[in-house]
Every structure is written in structure tokens, then in C-alpha cells.
C-alpha positions in Angstrom: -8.3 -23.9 42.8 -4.9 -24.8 42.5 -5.7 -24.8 37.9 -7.2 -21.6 38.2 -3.6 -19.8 39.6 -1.5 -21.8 37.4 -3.2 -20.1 34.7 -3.0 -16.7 35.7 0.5 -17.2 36.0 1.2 -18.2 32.5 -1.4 -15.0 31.5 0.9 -12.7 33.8 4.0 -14.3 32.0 2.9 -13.5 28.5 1.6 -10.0 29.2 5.4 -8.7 29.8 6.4 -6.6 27.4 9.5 -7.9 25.3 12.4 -5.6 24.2 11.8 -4.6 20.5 13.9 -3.5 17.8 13.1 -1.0 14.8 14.4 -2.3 11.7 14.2 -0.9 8.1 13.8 -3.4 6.0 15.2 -2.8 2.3 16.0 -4.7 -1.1 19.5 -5.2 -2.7 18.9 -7.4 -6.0 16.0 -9.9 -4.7 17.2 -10.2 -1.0 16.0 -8.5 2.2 18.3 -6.8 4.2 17.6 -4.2 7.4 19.8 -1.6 9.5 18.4 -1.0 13.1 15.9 1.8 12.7 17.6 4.0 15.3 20.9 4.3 13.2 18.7 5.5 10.0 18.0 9.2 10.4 15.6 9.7 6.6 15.0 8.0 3.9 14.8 9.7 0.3 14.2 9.6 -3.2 17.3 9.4 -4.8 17.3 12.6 -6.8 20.9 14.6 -8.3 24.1 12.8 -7.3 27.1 15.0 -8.0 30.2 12.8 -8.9 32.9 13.4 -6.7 36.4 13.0 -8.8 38.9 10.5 -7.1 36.7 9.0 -4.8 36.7 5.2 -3.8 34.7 3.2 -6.3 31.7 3.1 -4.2 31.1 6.3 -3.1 28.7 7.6 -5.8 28.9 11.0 -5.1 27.4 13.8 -2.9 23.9 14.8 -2.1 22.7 17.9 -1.2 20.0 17.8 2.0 18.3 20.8 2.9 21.7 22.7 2.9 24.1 19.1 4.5 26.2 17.5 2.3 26.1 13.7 2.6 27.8 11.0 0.7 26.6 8.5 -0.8 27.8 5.3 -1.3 27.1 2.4 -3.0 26.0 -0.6 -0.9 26.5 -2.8 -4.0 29.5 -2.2 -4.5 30.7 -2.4 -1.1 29.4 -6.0 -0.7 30.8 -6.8 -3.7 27.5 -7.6 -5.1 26.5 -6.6 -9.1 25.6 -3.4 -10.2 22.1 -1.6 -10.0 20.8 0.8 -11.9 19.3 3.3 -10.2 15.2 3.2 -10.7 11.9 5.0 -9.1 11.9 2.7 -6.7 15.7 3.4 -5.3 16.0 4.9 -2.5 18.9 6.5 -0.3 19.0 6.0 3.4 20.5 8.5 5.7 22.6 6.8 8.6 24.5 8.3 11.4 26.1 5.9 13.8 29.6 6.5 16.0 29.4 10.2 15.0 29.5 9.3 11.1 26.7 10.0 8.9 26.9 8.7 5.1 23.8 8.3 2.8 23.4 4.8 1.6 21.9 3.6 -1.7 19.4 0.9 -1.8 17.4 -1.2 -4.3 13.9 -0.1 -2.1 13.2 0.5 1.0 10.5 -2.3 1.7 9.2 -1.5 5.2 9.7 -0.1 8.8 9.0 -3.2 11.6 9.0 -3.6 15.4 10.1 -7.5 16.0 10.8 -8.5 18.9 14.8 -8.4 19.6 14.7 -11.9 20.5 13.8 -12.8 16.8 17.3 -11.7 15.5 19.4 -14.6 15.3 23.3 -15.1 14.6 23.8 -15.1 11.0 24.0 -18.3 9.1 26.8 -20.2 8.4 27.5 -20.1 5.1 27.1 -16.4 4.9 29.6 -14.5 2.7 32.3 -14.1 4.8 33.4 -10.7 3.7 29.8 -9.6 4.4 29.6 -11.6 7.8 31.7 -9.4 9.3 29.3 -6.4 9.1 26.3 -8.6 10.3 24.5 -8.2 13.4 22.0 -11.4 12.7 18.9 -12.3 10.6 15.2 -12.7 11.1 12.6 -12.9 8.9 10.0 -10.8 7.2 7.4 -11.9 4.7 8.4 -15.4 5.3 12.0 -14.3 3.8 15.5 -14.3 5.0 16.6 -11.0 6.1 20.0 -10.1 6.8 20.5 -7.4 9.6 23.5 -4.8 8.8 25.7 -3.3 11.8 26.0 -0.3 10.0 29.0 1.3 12.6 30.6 -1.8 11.3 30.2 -0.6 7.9 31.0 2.7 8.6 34.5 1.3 10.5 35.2 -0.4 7.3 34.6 2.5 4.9 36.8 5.5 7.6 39.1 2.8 8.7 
């Protein structure tokens, strides 16, 4: 008898429901990278950019979204990683976080998951360390590396 409660223990153990977290998984160059779901508000096809004159290298320009302007900046660029060209598959994320809201360029948007928040781990150690500081952690998705973004660390960087 005493088996048959040990087991229903460890059932009752599994069956809690862990804490998830939304991420949006998207592409810069061949990598994966995410920003917590709850910080990105839309995602859109990237359609007319208007150049803003003297603005920071990355911002691209302004959008126009159902009547809101947003900027758009260049996540590239920012990282410090090489220059895309913008294709079908590009898309632009909308994030608010802190009480800024920016639109962000991306390679593609890949996917929208629920992992379990235990499954985001410090980032690694040899990380860039210019781009460890906007890191919340990685996990994986399709058996890849993905690198979550703090984006109110981003934005800090870019109004600071």
C-alpha cells in the first residue's frame, strides 16, 4: 500500500502548473534571438520607412501605424552586428516597455512559444560583452541557442 501513495505523490507533483513565459522568437543573420512576448505589442511587415535626417545611426526612420508614429531602429546596428538588407521575410516588432515604445527591425520573426520560465538560463560566458549587458538569459528552440533580450535594457541604452 505504502507503493501505491508514493506514486500518487510524484503524479500530484508533476501535475502543478509551472510559471511560463511568452517569448517571440526572431532571426538576426543565422541566430535565434527572443524579447518576452508581454513587452511586444504587434508585429508587422516592414512596409515605407521615412528617413529621419540627423538621427543616431541606427534609427532607420519612422513608421506610420494606424495614425502612431514609431521609430524604428535598427537591431543590427545596435549590436554592432553586419548589415541586413531588408527582405519579405523582415519584419518590425512593436515594443513598449518602462513607458517607451520603439519599433524594432528584425531578420524574421520565427515563432511565438510558452516555455516554461525555468528553461531560461544565465547567458553564456563568452557572450559579447557589449550585448551581455541587455541579456536576460538563453534557452533553446528547435534544438538552437536562443538569446533572450531585456528589451527595457535596450531601451535604457538607446534614451539614456
Amino acid at each position: 500500500m505504502g507503493d501505491v501513495n508514493k506514486q500518487t505523490d510524484v503524479k500530484k507533483i508533476v501535475a502543478v502548473d509551472e510559471k511560463k513565459v511568452e517569448l517571440v522568437i526572431f532571426s538576426l543573420l543565422e541566430d535565434y534571438y527572443a524579447f518576452i512576448g508581454s513587452d511586444i505589442k504587434e508585429i508587422l511587415p516592414v512596409e515605407s520607412i521615412s528617413y529621419v535626417p540627423g538621427s543616431p545611426d541606427f534609427i532607420l526612420g519612422i513608421i506610420n501605424v494606424r495614425g502612431d508614429i514609431e521609430s524604428v531602429f535598427d537591431i543590427h546596428k545596435f549590436l554592432g552586428l553586419p548589415d541586413v538588407k531588408i527582405v519579405r521575410n523582415s519584419r518590425i516588432a512593436i515594443a513598449d516597455k518602462d513607458g517607451v515604445r520603439s519599433a524594432i527591425l528584425v531578420d524574421s520573426v520565427e515563432d511565438v512559444i510558452n516555455v516554461p520560465a525555468n528553461s531560461i538560463k544565465p547567458p553564456i560566458s563568452t557572450l559579447d560583452k557589449f550585448i551581455q549587458e541587455f541579456v536576460l538569459g538563453e534557452t533553446t528552440y528547435n534544438k538552437k541557442n536562443v538569446t533572450v533580450f531585456d528589451i527595457g535594457k535596450i531601451f535604457g541604452k538607446l534614451t539614456g
